[in-house]
C-alpha positions as CSV (number, residue, x, y, z in Angstrom):
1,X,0.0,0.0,0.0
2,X,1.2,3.5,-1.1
3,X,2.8,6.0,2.0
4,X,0.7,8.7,0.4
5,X,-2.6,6.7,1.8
6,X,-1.9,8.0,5.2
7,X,-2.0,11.3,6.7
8,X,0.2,13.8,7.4
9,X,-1.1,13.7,10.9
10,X,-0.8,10.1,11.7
11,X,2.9,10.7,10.0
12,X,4.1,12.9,12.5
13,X,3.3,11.1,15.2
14,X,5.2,7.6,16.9
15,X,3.3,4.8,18.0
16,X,3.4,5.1,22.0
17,X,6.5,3.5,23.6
18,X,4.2,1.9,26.6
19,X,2.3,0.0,23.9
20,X,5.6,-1.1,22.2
21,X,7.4,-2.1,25.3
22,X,4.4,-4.1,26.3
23,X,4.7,-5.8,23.1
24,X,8.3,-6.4,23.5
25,X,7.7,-8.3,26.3
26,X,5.0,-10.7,24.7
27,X,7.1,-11.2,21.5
28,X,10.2,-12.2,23.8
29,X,7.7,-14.6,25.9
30,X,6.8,-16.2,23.4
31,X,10.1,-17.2,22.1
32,X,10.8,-18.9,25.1
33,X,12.6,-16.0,27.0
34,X,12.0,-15.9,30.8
35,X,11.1,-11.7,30.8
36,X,10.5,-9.9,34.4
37,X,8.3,-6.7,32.5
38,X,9.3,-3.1,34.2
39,X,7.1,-1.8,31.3
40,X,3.7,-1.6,32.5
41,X,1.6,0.9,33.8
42,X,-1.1,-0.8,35.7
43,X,-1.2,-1.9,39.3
44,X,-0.8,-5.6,39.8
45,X,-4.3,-5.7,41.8
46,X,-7.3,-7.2,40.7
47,X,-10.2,-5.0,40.4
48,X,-12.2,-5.1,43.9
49,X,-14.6,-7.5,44.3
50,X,-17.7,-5.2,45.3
51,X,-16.6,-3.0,41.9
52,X,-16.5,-6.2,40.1
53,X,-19.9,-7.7,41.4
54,X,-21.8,-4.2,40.9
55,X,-20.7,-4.6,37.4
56,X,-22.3,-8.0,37.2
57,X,-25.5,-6.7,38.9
58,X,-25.5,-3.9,36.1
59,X,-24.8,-6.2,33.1
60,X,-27.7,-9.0,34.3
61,X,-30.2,-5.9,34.9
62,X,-30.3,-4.6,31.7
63,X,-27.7,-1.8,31.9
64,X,-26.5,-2.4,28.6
65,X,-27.5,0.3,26.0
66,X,-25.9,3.9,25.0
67,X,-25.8,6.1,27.9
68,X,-25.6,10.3,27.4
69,X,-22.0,10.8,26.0
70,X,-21.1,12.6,29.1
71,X,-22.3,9.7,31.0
72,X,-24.6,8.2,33.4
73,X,-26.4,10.9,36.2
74,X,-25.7,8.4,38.9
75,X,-21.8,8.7,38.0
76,X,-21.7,12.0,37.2
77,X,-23.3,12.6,40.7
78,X,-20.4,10.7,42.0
79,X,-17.7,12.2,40.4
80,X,-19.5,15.8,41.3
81,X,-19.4,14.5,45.5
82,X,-15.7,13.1,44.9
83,X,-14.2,16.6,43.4
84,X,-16.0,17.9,46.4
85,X,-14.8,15.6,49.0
86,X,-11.5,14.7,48.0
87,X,-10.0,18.0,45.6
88,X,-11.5,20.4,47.4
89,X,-13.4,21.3,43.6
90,X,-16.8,22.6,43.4
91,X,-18.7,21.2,40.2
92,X,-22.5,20.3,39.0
93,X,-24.0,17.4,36.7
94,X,-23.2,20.1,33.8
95,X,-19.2,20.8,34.7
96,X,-18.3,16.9,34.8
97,X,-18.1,14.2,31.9
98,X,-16.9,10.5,31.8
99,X,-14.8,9.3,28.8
100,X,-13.1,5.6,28.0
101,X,-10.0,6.2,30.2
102,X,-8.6,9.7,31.1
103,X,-6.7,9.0,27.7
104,X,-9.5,9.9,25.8
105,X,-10.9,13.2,27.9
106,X,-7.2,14.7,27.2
107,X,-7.2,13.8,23.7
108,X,-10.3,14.9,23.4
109,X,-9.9,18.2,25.1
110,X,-7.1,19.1,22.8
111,X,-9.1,17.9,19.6
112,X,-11.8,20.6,20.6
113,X,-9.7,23.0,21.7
114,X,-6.3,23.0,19.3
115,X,-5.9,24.8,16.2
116,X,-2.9,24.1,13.7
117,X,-0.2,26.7,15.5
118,X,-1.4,26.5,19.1
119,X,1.6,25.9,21.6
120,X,0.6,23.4,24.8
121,X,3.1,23.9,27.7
122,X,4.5,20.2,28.7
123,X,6.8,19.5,31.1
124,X,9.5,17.3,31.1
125,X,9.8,14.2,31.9
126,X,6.3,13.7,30.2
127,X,3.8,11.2,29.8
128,X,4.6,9.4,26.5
129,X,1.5,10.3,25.0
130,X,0.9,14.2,25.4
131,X,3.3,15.3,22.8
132,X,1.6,13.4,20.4
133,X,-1.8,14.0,20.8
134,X,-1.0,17.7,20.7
135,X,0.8,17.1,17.6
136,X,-2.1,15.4,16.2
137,X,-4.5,18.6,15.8
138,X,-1.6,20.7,14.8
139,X,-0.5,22.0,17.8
140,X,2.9,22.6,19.0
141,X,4.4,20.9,22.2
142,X,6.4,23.6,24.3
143,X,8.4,21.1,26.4
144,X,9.8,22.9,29.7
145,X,12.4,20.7,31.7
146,X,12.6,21.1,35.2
147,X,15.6,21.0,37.1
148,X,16.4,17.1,38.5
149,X,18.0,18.8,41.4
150,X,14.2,19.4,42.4
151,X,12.7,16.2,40.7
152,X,12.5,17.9,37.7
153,X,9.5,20.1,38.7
154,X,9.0,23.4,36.8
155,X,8.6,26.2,38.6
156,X,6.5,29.7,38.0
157,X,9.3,31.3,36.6
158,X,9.8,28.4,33.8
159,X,6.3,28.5,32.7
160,X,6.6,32.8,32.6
161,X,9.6,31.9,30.4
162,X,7.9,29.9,27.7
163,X,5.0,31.3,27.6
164,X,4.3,33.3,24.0
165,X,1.0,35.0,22.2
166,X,0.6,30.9,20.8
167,X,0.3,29.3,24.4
168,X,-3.3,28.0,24.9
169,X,-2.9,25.2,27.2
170,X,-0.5,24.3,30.2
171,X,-0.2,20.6,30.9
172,X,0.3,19.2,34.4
173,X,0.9,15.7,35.6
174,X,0.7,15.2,39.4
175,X,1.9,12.8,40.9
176,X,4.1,12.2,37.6
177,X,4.6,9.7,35.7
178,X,7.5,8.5,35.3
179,X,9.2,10.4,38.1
180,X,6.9,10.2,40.9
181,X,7.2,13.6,41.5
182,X,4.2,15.3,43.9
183,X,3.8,19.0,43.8
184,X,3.0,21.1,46.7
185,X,0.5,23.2,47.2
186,X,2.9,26.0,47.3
187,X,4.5,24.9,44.4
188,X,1.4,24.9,42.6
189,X,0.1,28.4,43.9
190,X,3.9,29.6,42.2
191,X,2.7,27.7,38.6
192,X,-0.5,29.8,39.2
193,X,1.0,33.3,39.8
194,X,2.8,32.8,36.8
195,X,-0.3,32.2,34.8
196,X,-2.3,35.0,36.5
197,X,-1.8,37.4,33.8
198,X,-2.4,35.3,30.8
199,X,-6.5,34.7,31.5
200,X,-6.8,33.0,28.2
201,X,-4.2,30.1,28.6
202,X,-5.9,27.2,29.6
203,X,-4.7,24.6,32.6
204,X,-5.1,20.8,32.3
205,X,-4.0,19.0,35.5
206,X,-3.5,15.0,34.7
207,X,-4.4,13.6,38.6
208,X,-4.3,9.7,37.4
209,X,-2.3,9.1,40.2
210,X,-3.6,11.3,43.1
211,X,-4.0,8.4,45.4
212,X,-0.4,7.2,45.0
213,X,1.5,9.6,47.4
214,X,4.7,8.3,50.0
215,X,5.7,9.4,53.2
216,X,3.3,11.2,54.3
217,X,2.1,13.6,51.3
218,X,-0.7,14.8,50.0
219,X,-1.9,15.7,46.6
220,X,-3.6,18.8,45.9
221,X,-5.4,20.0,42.8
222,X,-4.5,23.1,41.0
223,X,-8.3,24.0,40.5
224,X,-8.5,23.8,44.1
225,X,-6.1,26.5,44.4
226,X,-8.9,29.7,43.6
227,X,-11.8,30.7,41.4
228,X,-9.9,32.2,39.0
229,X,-7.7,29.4,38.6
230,X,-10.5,27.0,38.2
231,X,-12.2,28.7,36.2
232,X,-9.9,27.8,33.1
233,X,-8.8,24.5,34.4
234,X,-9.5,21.4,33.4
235,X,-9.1,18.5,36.1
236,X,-8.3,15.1,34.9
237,X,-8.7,11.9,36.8
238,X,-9.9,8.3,36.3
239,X,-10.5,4.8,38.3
240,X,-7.5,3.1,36.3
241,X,-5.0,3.2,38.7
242,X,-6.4,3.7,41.9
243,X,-9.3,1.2,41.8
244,X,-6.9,-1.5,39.5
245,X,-9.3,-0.9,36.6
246,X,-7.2,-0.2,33.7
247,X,-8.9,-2.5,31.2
248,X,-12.6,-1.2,32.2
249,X,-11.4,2.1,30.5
250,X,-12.9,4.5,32.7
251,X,-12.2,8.1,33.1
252,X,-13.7,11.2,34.3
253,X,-13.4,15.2,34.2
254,X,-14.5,18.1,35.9
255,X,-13.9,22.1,34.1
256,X,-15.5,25.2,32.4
257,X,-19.0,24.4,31.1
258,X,-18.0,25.6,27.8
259,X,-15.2,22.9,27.8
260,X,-16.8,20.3,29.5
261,X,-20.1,20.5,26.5
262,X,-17.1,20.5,23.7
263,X,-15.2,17.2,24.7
264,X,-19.0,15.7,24.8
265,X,-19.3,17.2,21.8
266,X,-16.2,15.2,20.7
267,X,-17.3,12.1,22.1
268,X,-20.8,12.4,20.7
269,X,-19.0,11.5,17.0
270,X,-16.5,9.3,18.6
271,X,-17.2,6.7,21.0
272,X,-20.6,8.0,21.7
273,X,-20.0,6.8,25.1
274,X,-18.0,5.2,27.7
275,X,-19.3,1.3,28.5
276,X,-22.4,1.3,30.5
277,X,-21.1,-1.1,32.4
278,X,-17.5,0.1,33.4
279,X,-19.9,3.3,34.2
280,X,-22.2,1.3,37.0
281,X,-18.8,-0.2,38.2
282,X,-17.5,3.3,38.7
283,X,-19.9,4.5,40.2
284,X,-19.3,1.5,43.3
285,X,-15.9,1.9,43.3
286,X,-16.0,6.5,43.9
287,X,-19.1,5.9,46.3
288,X,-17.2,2.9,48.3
289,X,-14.9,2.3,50.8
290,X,-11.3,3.1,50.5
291,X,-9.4,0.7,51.9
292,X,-8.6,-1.5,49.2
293,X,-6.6,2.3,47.6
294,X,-4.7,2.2,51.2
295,X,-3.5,-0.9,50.7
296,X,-2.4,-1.1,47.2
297,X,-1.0,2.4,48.1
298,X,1.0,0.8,51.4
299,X,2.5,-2.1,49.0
300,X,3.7,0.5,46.2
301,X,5.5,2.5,49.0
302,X,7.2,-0.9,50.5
303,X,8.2,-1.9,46.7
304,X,9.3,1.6,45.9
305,X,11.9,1.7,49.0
306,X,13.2,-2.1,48.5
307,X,13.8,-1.0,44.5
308,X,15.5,2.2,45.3
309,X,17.8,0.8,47.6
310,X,19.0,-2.1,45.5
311,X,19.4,0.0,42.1
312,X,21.2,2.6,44.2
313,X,23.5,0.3,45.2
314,X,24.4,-0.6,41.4
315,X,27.8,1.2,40.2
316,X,26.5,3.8,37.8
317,X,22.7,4.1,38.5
318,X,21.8,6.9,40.8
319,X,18.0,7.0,41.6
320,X,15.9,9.8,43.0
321,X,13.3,8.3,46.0
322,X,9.8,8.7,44.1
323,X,7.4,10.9,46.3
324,X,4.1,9.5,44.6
325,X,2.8,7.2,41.2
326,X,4.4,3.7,41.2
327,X,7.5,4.5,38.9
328,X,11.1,4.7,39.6
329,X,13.2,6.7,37.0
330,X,16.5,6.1,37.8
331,X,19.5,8.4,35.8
332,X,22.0,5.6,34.2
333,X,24.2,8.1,32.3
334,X,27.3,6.9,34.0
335,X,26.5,3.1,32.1
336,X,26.3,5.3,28.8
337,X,29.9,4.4,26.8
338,X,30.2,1.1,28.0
339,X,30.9,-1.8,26.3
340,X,28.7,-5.2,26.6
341,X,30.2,-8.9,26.3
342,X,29.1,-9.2,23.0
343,X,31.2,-6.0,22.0
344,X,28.5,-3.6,21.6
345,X,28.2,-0.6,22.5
346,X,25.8,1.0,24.9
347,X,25.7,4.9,23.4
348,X,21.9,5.7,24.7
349,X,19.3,5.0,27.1
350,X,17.4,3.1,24.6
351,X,20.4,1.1,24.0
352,X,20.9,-0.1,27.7
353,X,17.1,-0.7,27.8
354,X,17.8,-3.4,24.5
355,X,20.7,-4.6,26.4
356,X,19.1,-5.3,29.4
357,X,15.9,-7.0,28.0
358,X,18.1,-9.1,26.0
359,X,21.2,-10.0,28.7
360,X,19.1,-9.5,31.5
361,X,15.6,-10.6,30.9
362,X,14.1,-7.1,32.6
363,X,12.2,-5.0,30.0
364,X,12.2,-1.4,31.1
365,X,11.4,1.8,29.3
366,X,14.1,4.4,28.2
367,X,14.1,7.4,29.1
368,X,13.9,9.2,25.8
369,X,10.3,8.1,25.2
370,X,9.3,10.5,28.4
371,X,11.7,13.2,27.0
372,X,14.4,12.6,28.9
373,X,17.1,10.6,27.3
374,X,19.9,9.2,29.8
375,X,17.0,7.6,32.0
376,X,15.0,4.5,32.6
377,X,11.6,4.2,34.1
378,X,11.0,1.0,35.8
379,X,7.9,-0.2,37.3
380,X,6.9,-1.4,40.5
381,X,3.7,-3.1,39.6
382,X,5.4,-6.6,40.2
383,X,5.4,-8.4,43.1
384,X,8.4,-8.0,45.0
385,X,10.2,-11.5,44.8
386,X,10.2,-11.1,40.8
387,X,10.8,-6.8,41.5
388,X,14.0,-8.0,43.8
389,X,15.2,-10.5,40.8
390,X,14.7,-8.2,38.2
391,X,16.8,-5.5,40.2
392,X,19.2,-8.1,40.9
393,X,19.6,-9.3,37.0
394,X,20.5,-5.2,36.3
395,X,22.9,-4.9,38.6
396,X,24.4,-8.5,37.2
397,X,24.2,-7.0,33.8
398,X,25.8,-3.5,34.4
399,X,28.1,-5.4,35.7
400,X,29.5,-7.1,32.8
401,X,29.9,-3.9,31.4
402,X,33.2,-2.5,30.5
């Protein structure tokens, strides 16, 4: 089939490297190789049961058919009482929405919003995706790196510095993926200040991971900060990772009316709606207990402090302590120039991260898919005898560098 078939959009764009390390790891399983996976991005939980037998109730009533685009009232209801309860965000049946995943609100909040030429704010390290989507409706990704002396948080003063008459949207992921870095309110009130004069750039916070926070921290929403500020800011959130739900592709939004009625818009000629059934789940798993989160939060925490003492201790890799997600991203630019057995050198991040799936058995993702290249981001949604052997089998293989 002729190139010229496809468009220049889907051209400019890379598949996502999440995807294709996931994909690495099946297609090296099923050769016969015995891979521990670093690569994915889902808790290792199943989905609670009284979630899972809500669902079931749903599906054997009859809650089956299309629901409104921006989703069922019952959830909406609940999303409207979570903001409230847990972010500290005031919103009504007419400022939230539902979508399949948080994936699809963001990409549908820049396909309604984007023109060719608009500049979106992201900073760096990023999730894989957000460059991509932006570039999709013609948009322009600004990327702002933070320092990694501070976790690589940007501060008021780097957003005044990018900002230009193109910026319509900044993009924030807290807690981050892949760092695991958790902004403080203060921090956040300085990202604010900076925006303050600019009333037409829009804010979207990415809070996937708000209920994955370590020693003692909390995580606060941006809209949460004032009015003003929430008036142009769009809060992103979902049940994927803190309920274990990622394949019921579930995610919800809360922001401006006029926002909020364009991404249904959106959906309206998409997906028409999220499932009906993920929907009644959701709804079970905002209105019920949280003690299954605690938990799963509690075993991330124990995981992340047995990882980051065992690749600290591995000549060459020096890790940063995450303060939230389920991610470490540790900095492996001293390994970069080395030699493996086989004579090959190791020149990148991406390199070490071939080297290590294929010496090692450990699939992790390089850095230079988040932006960052001299990194890898390693996951911690494994249970720990396999998350200490896989730590062990990278510091086996680094050392047969030379």
């Amino acid at each position: 089939m002729e190139e010229a078939i496809l468009s220049a959009r889907v051209k400019g764009i890379q598949p996502s490297p999440s995807v294709a390390a996931r994909a690495l790891v099946s297609s090296l399983k099923s050769k016969g190789h015995e891979i521990i996976g670093l690569t994915v991005g889902e808790p290792d939980f199943g989905t609670p049961m009284h979630v899972v037998e809500a669902a079931i109730v749903g599906a054997t009533s009859g809650k089956t058919r299309y629901t409104a685009g921006a989703g069922i009232e019952e959830l909406r209801s609940a999303i409207v009482d979570k903001f409230d309860r847990e972010n500290g965000i005031k919103s009504d049946l007419n400022t939230v929405t539902v979508g399949t995943g948080a994936k699809q609100i963001i990409f549908n909040a820049l396909a309604a919003t984007v023109n060719p030429g608009d500049e979106v704010l992201i900073p760096a390290p990023y999730w894989v995706s957000y460059p991509d989507i932006v570039k999709l409706y013609g948009g322009i990704p600004v990327v702002l790196t933070g320092d990694p002396d501070h976790d690589f948080k940007i501060t008021g003063d780097d957003v005044r510095r990018a900002i230009t008459p193109r910026t319509k949207w900044l993009l924030l992921n807290t807690p981050t993926n892949p760092t695991g870095a958790v902004y403080t309110r203060q921090e956040l009130q300085d990202i604010a200040e900076a925006l303050r004069p600019y009333p037409d750039i829009l804010i979207m916070t990415d809070e996937i991971y708000e209920h994955f926070t370590f020693d003692g921290r909390t995580h606060v929403s941006l809209a949460s900060l004032d009015d003003e500020i929430a008036s142009r800011c769009l809060t992103v959130n979902g049940v994927s990772k803190a309920f274990a739900m990622t394949g019921w592709r579930l995610g919800y939004a809360t922001g401006p009316a006029q926002i909020i009625g364009a991404i249904n818009k959106v959906t309206s000629q998409s997906t028409t709606c999220a499932s009906s059934i993920s929907q009644v789940a959701a709804v079970a798993a905002l209105n019920g207990s949280r003690e299954f989160v605690e938990a799963m939060v509690e075993v991330f925490e124990r995981r992340r402090g047995r990882a980051w003492t065992q690749l600290n201790a591995i000549p060459g890799i020096e890790c940063a302590k995450a303060e939230g997600a389920f991610y470490l991203f540790p900095n492996i630019m001293k390994l970069l120039g080395c030699s493996a057995p086989n004579g090959k050198d190791i020149e990148s991040d991406v390199a070490l991260a071939e080297y290590l799936a294929e010496e090692a058995g450990v699939a992790t993702i390089a850095g230079t898919s988040f932006g960052m290249p001299g990194y890898l981001r390693c996951s911690l949604a494994i249970e720990e005898k396999k998350l200490d052997e896989a730590c062990a089998r990278i510091a086996r293989a680094c050392h047969r560098l030379s």
